[in-house]
C-alpha positions as CSV (number, residue, x, y, z in Angstrom):
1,X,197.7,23.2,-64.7
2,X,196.5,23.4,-61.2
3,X,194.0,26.5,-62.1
4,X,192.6,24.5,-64.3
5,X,192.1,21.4,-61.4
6,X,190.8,24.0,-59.0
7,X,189.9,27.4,-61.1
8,X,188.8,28.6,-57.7
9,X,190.7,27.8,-54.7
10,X,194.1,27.0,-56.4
11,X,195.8,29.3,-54.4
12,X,195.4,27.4,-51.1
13,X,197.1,24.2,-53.0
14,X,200.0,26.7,-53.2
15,X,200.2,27.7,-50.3
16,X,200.5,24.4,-48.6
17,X,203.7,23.8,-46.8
18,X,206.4,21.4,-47.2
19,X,205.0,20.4,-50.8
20,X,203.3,23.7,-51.8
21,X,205.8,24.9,-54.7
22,X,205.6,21.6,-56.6
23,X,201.5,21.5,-56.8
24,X,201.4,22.8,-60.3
25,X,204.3,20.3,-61.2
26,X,202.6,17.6,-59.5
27,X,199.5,18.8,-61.2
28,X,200.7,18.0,-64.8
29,X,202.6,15.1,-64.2
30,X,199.4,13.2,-63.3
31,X,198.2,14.6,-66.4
32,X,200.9,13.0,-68.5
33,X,200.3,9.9,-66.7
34,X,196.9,9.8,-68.2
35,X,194.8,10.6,-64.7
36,X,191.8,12.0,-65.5
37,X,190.6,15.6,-64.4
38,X,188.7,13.6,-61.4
39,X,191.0,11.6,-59.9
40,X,194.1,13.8,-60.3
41,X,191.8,16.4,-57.7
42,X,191.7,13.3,-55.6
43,X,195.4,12.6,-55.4
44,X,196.2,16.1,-55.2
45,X,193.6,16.5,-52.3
46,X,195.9,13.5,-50.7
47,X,198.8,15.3,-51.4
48,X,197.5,18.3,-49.1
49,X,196.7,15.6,-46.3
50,X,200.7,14.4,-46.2
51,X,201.8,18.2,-46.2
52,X,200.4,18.6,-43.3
53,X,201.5,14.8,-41.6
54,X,204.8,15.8,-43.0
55,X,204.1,19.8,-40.6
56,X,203.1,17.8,-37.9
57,X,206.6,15.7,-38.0
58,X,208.8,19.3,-38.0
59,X,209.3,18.7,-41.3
60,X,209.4,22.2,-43.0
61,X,211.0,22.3,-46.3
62,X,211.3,19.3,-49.7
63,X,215.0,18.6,-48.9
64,X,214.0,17.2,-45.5
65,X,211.6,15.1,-47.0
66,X,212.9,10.7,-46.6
67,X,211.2,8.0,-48.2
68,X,210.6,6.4,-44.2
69,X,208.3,10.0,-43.4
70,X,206.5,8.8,-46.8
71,X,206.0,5.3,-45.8
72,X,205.2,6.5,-42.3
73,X,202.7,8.9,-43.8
74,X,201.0,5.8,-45.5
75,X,201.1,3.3,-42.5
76,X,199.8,6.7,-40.8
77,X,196.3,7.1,-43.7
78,X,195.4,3.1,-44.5
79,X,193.6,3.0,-41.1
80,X,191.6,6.5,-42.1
81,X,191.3,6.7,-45.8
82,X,190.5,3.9,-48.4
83,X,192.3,5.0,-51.0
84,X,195.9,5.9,-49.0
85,X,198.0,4.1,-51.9
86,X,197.7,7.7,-53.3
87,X,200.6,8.7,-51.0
88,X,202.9,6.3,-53.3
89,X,201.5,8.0,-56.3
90,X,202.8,11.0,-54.4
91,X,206.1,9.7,-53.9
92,X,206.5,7.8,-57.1
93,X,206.6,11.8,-58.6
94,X,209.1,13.3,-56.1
95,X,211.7,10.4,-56.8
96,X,211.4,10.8,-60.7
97,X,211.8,14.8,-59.5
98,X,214.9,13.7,-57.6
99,X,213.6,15.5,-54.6
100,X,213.5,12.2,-52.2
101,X,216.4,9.1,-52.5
102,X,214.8,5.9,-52.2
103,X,217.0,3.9,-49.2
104,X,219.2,1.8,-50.9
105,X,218.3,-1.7,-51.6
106,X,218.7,-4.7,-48.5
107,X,221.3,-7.0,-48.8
108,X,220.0,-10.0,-51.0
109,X,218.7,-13.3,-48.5
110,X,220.0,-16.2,-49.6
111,X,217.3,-17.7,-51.3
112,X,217.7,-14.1,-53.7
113,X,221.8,-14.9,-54.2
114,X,220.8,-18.9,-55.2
115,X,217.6,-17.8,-57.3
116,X,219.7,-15.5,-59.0
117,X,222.6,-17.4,-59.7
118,X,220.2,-20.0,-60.9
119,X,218.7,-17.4,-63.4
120,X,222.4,-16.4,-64.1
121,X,222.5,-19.9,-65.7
122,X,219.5,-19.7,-67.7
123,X,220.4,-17.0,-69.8
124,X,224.2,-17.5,-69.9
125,X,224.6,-21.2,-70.3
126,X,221.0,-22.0,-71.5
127,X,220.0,-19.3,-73.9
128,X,216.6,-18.3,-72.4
129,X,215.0,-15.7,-73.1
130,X,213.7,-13.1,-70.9
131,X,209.7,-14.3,-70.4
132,X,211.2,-18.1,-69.9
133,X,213.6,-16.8,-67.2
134,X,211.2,-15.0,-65.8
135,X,208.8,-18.2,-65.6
136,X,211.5,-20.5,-64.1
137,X,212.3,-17.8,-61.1
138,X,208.6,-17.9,-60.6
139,X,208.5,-21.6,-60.4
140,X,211.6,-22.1,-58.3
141,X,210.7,-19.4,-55.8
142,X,207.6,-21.2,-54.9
143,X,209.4,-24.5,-54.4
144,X,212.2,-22.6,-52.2
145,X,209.6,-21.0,-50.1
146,X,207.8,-24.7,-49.7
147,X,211.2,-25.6,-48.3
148,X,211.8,-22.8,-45.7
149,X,214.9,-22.3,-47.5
150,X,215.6,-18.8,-45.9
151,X,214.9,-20.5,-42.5
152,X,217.5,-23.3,-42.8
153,X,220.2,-22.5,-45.3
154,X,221.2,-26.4,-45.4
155,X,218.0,-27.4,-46.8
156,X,218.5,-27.8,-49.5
157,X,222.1,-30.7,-48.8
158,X,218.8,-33.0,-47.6
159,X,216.8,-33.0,-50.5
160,X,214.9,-35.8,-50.8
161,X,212.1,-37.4,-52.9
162,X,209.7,-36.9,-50.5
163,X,209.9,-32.9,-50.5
164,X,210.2,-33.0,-54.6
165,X,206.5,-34.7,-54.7
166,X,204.9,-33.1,-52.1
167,X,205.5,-29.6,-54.0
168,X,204.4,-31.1,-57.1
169,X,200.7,-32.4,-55.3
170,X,200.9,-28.8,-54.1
171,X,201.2,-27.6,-57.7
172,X,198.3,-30.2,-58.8
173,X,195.7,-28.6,-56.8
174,X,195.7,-25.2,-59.6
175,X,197.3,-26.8,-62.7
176,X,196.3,-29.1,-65.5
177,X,198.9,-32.1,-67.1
178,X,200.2,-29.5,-69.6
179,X,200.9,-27.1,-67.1
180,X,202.0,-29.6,-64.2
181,X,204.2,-31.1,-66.7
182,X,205.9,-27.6,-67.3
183,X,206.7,-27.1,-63.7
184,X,207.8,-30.4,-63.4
185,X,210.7,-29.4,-66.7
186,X,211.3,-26.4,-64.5
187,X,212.3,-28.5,-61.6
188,X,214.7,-31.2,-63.3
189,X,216.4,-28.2,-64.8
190,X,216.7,-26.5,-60.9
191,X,217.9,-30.2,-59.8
192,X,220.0,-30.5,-62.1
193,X,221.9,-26.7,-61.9
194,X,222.1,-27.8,-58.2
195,X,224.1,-30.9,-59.4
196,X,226.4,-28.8,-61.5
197,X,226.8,-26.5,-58.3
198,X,227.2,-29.6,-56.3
199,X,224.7,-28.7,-53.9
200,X,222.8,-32.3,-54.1
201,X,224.2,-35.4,-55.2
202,X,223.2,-36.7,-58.7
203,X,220.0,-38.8,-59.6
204,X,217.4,-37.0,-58.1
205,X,216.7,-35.1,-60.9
206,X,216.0,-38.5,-62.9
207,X,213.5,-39.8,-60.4
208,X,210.9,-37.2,-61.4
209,X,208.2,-38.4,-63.3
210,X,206.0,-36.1,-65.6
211,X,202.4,-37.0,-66.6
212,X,202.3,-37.8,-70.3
213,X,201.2,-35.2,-72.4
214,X,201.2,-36.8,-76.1
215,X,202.2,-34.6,-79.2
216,X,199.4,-32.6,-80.8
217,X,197.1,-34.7,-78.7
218,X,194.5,-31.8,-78.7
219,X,193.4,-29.5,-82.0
220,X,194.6,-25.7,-82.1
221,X,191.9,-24.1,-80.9
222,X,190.5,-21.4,-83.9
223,X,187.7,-19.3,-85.2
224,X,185.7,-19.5,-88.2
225,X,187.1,-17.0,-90.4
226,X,184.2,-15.1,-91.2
227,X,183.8,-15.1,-86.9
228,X,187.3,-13.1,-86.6
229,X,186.2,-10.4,-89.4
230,X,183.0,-9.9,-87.4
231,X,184.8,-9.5,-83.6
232,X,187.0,-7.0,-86.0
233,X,184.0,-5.0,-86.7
234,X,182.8,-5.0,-83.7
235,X,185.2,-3.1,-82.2
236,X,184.0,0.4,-81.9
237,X,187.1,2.8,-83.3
238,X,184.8,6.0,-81.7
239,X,186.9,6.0,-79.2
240,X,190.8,6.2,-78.7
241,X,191.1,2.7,-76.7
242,X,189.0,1.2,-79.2
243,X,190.8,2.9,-82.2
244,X,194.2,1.0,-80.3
245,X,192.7,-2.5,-79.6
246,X,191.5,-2.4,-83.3
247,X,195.2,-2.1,-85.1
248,X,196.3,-4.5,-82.4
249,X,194.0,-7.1,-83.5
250,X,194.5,-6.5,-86.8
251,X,198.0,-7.1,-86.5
252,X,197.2,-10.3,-84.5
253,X,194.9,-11.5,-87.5
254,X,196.4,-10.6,-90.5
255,X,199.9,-12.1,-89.4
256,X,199.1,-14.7,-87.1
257,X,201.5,-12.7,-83.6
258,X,201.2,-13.7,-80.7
259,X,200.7,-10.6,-77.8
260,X,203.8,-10.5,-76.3
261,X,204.9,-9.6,-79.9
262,X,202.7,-6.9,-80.9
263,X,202.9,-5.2,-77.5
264,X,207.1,-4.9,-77.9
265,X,206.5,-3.4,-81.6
266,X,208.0,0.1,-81.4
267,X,207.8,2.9,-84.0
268,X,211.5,1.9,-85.5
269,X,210.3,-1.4,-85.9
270,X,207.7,-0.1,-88.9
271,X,209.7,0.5,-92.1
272,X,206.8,3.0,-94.0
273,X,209.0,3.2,-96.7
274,X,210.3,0.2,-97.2
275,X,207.1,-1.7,-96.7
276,X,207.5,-4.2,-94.0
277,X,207.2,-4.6,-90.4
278,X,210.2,-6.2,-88.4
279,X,209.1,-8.2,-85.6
280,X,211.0,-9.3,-82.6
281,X,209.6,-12.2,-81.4
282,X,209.8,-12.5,-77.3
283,X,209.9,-16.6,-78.0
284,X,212.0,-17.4,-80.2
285,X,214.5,-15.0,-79.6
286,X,215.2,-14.5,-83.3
287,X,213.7,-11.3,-85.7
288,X,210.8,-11.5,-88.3
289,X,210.3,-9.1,-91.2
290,X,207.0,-9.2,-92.6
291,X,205.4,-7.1,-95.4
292,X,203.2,-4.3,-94.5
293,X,200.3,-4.8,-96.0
294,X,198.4,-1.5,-97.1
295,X,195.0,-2.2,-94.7
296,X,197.6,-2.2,-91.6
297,X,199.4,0.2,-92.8
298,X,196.3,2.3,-93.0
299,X,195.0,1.0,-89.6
300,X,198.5,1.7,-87.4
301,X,198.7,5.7,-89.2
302,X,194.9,6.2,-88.1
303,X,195.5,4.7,-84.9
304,X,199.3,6.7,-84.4
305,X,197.4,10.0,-85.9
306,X,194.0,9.9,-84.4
307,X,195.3,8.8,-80.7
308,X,197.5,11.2,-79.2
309,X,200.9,10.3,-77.5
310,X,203.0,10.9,-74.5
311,X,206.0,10.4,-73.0
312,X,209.4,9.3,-74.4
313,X,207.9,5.6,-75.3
314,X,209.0,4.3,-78.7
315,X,206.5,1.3,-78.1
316,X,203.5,1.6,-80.5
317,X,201.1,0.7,-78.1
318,X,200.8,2.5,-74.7
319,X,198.5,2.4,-71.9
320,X,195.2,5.1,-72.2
321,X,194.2,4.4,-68.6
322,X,195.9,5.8,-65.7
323,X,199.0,5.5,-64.8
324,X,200.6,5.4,-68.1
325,X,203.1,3.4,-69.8
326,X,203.8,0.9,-72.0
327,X,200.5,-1.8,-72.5
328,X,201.8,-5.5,-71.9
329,X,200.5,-8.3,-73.3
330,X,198.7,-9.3,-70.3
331,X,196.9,-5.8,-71.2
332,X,195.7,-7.0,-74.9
333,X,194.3,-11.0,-73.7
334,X,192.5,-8.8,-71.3
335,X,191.2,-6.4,-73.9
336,X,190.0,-9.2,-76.6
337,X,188.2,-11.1,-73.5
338,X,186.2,-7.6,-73.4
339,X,185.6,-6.8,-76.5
340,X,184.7,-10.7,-77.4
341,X,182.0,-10.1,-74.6
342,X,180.6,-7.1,-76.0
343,X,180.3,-8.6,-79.8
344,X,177.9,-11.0,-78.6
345,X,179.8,-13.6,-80.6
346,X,180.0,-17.3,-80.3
347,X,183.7,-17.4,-78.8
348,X,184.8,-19.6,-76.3
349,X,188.4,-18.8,-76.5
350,X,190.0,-16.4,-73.7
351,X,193.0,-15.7,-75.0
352,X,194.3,-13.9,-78.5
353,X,196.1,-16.9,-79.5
354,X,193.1,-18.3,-81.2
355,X,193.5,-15.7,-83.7
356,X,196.8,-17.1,-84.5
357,X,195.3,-20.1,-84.8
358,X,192.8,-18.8,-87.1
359,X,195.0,-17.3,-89.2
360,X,196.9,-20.6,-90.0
361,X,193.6,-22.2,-90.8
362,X,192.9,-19.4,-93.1
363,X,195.8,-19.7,-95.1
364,X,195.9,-23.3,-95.0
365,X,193.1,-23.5,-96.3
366,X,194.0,-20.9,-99.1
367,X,196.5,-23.6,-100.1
368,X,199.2,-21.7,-99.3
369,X,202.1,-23.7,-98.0
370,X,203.4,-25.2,-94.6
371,X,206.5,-24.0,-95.7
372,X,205.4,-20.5,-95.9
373,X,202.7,-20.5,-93.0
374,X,205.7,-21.3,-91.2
375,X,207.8,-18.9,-91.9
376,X,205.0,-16.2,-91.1
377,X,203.9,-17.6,-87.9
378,X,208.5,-17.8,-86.5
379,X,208.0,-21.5,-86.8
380,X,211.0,-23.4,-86.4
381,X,210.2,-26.9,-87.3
382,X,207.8,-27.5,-89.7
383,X,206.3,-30.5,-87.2
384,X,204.7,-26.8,-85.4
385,X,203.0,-26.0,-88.5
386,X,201.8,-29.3,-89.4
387,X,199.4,-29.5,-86.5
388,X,196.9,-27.1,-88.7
389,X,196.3,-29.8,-91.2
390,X,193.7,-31.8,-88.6
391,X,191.7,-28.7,-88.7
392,X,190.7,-29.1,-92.7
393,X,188.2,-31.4,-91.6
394,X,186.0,-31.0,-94.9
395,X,189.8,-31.8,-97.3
396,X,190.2,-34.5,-95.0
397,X,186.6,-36.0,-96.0
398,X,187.8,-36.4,-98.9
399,X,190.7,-38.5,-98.5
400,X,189.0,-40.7,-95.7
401,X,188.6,-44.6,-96.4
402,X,185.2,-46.2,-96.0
403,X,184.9,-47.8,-92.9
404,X,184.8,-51.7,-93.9
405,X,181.5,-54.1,-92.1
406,X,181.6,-57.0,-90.5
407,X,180.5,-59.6,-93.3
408,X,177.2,-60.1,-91.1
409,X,176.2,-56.9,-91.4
410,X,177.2,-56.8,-94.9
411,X,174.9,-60.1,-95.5
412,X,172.0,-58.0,-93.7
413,X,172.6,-55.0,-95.8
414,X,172.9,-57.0,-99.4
């Protein structure tokens, strides 16, 4: 693979100490990682420049080689090159070649040992799932670090109202009342765990007031049908990204998924024969099997045939930019935000969910039942689905009342 990188003067790449007899190897594991012919010169030309920091050091041979030299080496190129992160790249590949042992991991601080014992409860005595642990910790760090809780271990035993509001009116200064109000769940559930624990005494965690955030107070936010189809055609399937954001929309529009959903689809999770497409969904916990309808099926074989793939990944959809991996949903909002822009189309909407929405409207509009809208969207309740009804404006004109006068104005108008 290297004589291909440098047909030329591959030999000196060879050659180098310290490093030299895994060039090659490094060579095509950048290539599997989806670097392009370019930038795999670049790191490999960084990859010289730490053989010989690691020559200068004494260091002669692989086996000598510690993850400190490698950090050293990088504290060593920031202040000379711009793009010295390519020395991690470097050692990302000589740890998954077992030729360097990362240093075991620190002794967790005590804000880790509470945070984690906190998550601990989430899953084991609430039933979260992964992504609502995961937003929780986020949450609960912050308000930890607001505290100085690593600098006084105690802190937390003088608790007070006080310290609870001024993290919320740090909170405010980024958030809206539907986030704010999240946080603010996050934090009664933190207050009260620390009850359980006996960490605080209880009421505190019922002195927390939430702003009001009344149900279905705002419309789902959708497209006009014939809007999605055109974004869908827009999407030019030239090209192997576009070929992958294509069946992932498609999927997103036909059954109403949310991105988190589609980007954990894996190959077992596509029953060809069978017809249907199980889905795990990442909020509810619980598994969906839908039916595979033949225009997907057609779109996820010419995506799977005409984009090749690499690694051991069973996820359907993987990254096509350097480095490579598995794309997370993050990855797909991002990727409808572009291709929106590009279309040219009239939509405000940043994030994929509006083709859920869209999809509900669609088949509400179809006539097609609550019941069964609800069952294809993971809905629990059918109070969830029932929020799509305000959006069939033109059915509800039908229905409405005539608004009755005043009897002055009706003496005016008769």
């Amino acid at each position: 693979m290297i004589t291909q990188m440098f047909p030329r003067d591959f030999q000196k790449y060879l050659d180098l100490p310290v490093l030299g007899s895994l060039m090659d190897a490094y060579a095509v594991w950048l290539f599997e990682q989806q670097y392009t012919r370019s930038v795999s010169q670049r790191h490999l030309n960084m990859a010289a420049r730490v053989c010989k920091f690691l020559k200068s050091r004494g260091i002669h041979c692989v086996e000598d080689v510690s993850e400190s030299d490698l950090q050293d080496c990088y504290q060593s190129f920031r202040r000379k090159f711009p793009r010295a992160g390519r020395v991690h790249v470097l050692m990302r590949f000589l740890v998954e070649q077992a030729m360097v042992q990362l240093s075991p991991a620190p002794e967790p601080s005590h804000k880790e040992i509470l945070l984690n014992k906190f998550l601990d409860h989430l899953r084991e005595e609430r039933g979260c799932v992964s992504s609502t642990v995961r937003q929780q910790g986020s949450v609960i760090s912050k308000f930890l670090d607001l505290l100085k809780y690593e600098e006084t271990h105690n802190r937390l035993a003088s608790l007070s109202i006080t310290d609870i509001e001024d993290f919320i009116q740090h909170m405010t200064k980024r958030m809206g009342r539907v986030s704010l109000r999240q946080v603010i769940s996050i934090l009664r559930n933190f207050l009260c765990f620390l009850v359980v624990e006996e960490v605080i005494p209880p009421g505190l965690e019922n002195q927390v007031d939430a702003p009001c955030i009344y149900r279905q107070e705002k419309l789902p936010r959708s497209l006009p049908w014939s809007t999605v189809r055109a974004f869908l055609q827009s999407i030019d399937r030239n090209t192997a990204i576009g070929k992958r954001d294509y069946a992932i929309f498609s999927l997103i529009a036909t059954y109403g998924l949310r991105a988190c959903d589609v980007a954990n689809l894996k190959l077992e999770d596509i029953k060809w024969r069978a017809k249907c497409i199980r889905i795990h969904q990442t909020k509810t916990g619980s598994p969906l099997e839908l039916p595979l309808i033949d225009e997907v099926g057609s779109v996820l074989y010419n995506y799977l045939k005409g984009v090749p793939r690499y690694g051991d990944y069973r996820h359907v959809f993987l990254r096509l930019e350097a480095p490579g991996g598995i794309l997370k949903s993050q990855a797909i909002i991002g990727a409808f935000g572009r291709w929106a822009q590009k279309s040219g189309l009239d939509i405000p909407c940043k994030g994929t969910h509006c083709l859920r929405h869209s999809f509900a409207l669609h088949m509400c509009r179809r006539d097609i039942s609550l019941k069964t809208i609800g069952d294809i969207l993971g809905h629990r309740i059918p109070e969830s689905t029932s929020g799509y009804i305000r959006l069939k404006t033109e059915d509800l004109r039908e229905v409405a009342l005539n608004v009755p006068l005043p009897v002055e104005v009706q003496k005016e108008v008769y």
